[in-house]
C-alpha positions as CSV (number, residue, x, y, z in Angstrom):
1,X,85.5,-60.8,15.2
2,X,83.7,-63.3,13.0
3,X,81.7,-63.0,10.0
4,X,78.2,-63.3,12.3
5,X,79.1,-61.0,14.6
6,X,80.0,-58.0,11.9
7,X,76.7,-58.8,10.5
8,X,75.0,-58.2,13.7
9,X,76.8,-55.1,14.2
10,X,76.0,-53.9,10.7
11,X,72.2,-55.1,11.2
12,X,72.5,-53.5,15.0
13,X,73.7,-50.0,13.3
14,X,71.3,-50.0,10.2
15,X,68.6,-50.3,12.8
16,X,69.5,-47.8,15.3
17,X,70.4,-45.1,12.5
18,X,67.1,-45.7,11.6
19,X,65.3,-45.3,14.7
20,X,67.5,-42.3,15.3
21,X,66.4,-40.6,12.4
22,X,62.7,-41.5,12.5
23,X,63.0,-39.7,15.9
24,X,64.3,-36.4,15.0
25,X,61.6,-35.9,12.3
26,X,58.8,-34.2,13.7
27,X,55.7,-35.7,12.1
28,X,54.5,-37.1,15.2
29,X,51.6,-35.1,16.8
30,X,53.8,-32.9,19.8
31,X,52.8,-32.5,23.4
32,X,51.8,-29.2,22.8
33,X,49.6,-29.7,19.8
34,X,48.0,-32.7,22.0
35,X,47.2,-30.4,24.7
36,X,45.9,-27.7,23.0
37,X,43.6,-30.3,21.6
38,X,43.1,-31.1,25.2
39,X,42.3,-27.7,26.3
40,X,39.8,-27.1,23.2
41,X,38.1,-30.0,23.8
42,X,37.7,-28.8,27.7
43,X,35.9,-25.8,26.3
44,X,33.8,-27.6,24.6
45,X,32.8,-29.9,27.0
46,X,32.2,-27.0,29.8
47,X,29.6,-25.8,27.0
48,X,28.1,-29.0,26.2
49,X,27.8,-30.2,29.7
50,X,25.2,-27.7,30.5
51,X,23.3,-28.1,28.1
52,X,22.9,-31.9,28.4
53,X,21.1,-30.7,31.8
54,X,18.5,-28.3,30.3
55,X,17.8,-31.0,27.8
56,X,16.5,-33.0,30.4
57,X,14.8,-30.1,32.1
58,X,13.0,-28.9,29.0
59,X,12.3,-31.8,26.8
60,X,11.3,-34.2,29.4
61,X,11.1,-38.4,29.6
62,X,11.1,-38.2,25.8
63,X,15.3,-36.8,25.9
64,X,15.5,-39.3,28.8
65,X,18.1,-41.9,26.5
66,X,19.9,-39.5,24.4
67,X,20.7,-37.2,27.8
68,X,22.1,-40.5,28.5
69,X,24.2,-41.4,26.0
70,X,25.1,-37.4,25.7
71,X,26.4,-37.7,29.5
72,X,27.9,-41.5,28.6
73,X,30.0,-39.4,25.9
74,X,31.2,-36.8,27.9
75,X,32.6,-38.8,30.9
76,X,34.2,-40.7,28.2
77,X,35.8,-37.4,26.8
78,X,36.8,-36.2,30.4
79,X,38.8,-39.3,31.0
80,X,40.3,-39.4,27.9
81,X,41.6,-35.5,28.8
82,X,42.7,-36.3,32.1
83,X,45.0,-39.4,31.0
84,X,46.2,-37.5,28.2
85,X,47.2,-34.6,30.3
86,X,49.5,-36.8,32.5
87,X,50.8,-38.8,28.8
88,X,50.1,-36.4,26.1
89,X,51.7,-39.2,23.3
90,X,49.1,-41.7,24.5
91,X,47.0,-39.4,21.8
92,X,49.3,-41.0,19.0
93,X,48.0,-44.8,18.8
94,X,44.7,-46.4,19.6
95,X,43.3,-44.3,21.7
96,X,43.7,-41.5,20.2
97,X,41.6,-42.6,17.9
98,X,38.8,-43.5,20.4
99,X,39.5,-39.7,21.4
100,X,38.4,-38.8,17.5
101,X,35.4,-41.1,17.2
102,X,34.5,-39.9,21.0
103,X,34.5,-36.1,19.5
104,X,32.3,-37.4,16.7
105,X,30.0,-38.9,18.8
106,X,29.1,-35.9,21.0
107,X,29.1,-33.6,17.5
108,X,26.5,-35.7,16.0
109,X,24.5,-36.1,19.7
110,X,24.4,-32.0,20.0
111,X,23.3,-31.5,16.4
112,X,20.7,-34.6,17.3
113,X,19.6,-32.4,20.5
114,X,19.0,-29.4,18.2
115,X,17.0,-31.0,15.9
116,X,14.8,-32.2,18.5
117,X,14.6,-28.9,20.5
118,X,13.4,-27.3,16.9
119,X,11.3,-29.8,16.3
120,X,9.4,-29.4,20.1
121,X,9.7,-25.7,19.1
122,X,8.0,-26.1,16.7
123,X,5.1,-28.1,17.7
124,X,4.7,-25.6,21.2
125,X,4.7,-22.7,18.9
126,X,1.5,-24.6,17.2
127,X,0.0,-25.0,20.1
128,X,0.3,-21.7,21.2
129,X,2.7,-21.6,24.0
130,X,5.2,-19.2,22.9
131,X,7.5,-19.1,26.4
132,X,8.0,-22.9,25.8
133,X,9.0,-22.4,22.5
134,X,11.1,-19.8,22.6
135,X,12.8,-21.2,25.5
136,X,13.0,-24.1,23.3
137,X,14.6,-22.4,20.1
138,X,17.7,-21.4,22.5
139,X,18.6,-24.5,23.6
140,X,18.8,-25.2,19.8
141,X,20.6,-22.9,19.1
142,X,22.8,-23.5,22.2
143,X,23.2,-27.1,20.6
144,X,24.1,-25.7,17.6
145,X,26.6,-23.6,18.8
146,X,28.5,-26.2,21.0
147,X,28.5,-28.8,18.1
148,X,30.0,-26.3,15.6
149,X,32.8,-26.2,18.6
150,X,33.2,-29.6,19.0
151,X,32.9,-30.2,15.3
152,X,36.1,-27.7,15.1
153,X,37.8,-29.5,17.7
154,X,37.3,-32.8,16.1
155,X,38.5,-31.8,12.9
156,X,41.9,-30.6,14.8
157,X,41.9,-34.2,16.7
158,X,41.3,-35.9,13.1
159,X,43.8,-34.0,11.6
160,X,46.4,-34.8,14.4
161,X,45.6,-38.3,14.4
162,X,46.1,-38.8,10.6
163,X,49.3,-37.0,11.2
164,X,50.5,-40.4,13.5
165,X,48.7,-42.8,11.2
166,X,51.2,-41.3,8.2
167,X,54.2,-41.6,10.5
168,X,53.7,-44.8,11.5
169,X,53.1,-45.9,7.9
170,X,56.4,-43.9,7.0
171,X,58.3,-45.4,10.0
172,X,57.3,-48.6,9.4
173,X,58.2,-48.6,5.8
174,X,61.9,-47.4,6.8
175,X,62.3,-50.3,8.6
176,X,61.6,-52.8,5.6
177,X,63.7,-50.7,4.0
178,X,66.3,-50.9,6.7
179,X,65.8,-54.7,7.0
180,X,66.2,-55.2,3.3
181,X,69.7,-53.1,3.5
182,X,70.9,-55.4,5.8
183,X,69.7,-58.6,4.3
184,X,71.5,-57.6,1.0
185,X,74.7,-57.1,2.7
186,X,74.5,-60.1,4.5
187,X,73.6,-62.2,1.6
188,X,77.2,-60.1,-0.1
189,X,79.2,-61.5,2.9
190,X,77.9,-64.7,2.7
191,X,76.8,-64.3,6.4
192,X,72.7,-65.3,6.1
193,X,72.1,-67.3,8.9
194,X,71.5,-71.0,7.9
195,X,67.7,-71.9,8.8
């Protein structure tokens, strides 16, 4: 066997160790942490989802582009469940981090929609119609409720997604570690390929 070819072998096994190893480790996010994710932020969304319709019923043409973008972020949020259900490790890469930002999003719009609903509360209560307030002050506190839920969730989808990011970062600094290795014992053979 020549010199380049036991070089390539050492390089081939260096690398494959590697990636054998960086496998066993379990830092990745696992299937079942993703879909528990997945199934906590379906809870959420069957709580949210209603709500975005009494928005609309109660607050009138002046909810008429948040219920809009509130509805925008959900369908976003169920089609990001359903392809994760069918590849769970999807979560762990880009995505996954549109998942996160998706979460955000429909925290901040529910805590948005409570503000409001006090606010109209508020002003109905000054004008002395107290059914119309009252109704009013649920659906802000509904809103509050779900975005403490989806603020929970997003927290877990955060978490699991810094989990990856560190992974990848680790991974990726075995493998200039692993290249270095083999360049070293290349360059003690005398094997470097010639540029």
């Amino acid at each position: 066997m020549s010199e380049r070819c036991a070089s390539v072998v050492v390089f081939l096994t260096i690398s494959f160790a590697a990636v054998a190893n960086a496998q066993t480790e379990k830092t990745l996010p696992t299937n079942d942490e993703i879909n528990l994710l997945l199934n906590q932020t379906e809870r959420a969304i069957q709580q949210y989802r209603p709500l975005i319709d009494l928005e609309q019923t109660q607050m009138g043409k002046s909810a008429t582009d948040a219920v809009a973008q509130d509805r925008q972020v959900v369908k976003a949020l169920e089609m990001a469940v359903k392809a994760f259900k069918s590849k769970p490790q999807a979560f762990n890469g880009p995505l996954g981090f549109a998942f996160f930002e998706w979460l955000d999003d429909a925290d901040r719009n529910a805590l948005l929609c409570e503000s409001s609903a006090s606010n109209l509360a508020a002003m109905q209560m000054m004008a002395g119609n107290q059914d119309k307030a009252t109704s009013l002050l649920h659906l802000a506190q509904s809103f509050k409720d779900a975005s403490t839920l989806i603020y929970t969730v997003s927290e877990n989808a955060g978490s699991l997604y810094q989990r990856y990011i560190e992974a990848e970062e680790k991974l990726a600094t075995r493998a200039t570690g692993d290249v270095e290795k083999c360049m070293d014992i290349l360059k003690k053979n005398g094997t470097l390929p010639k540029k």
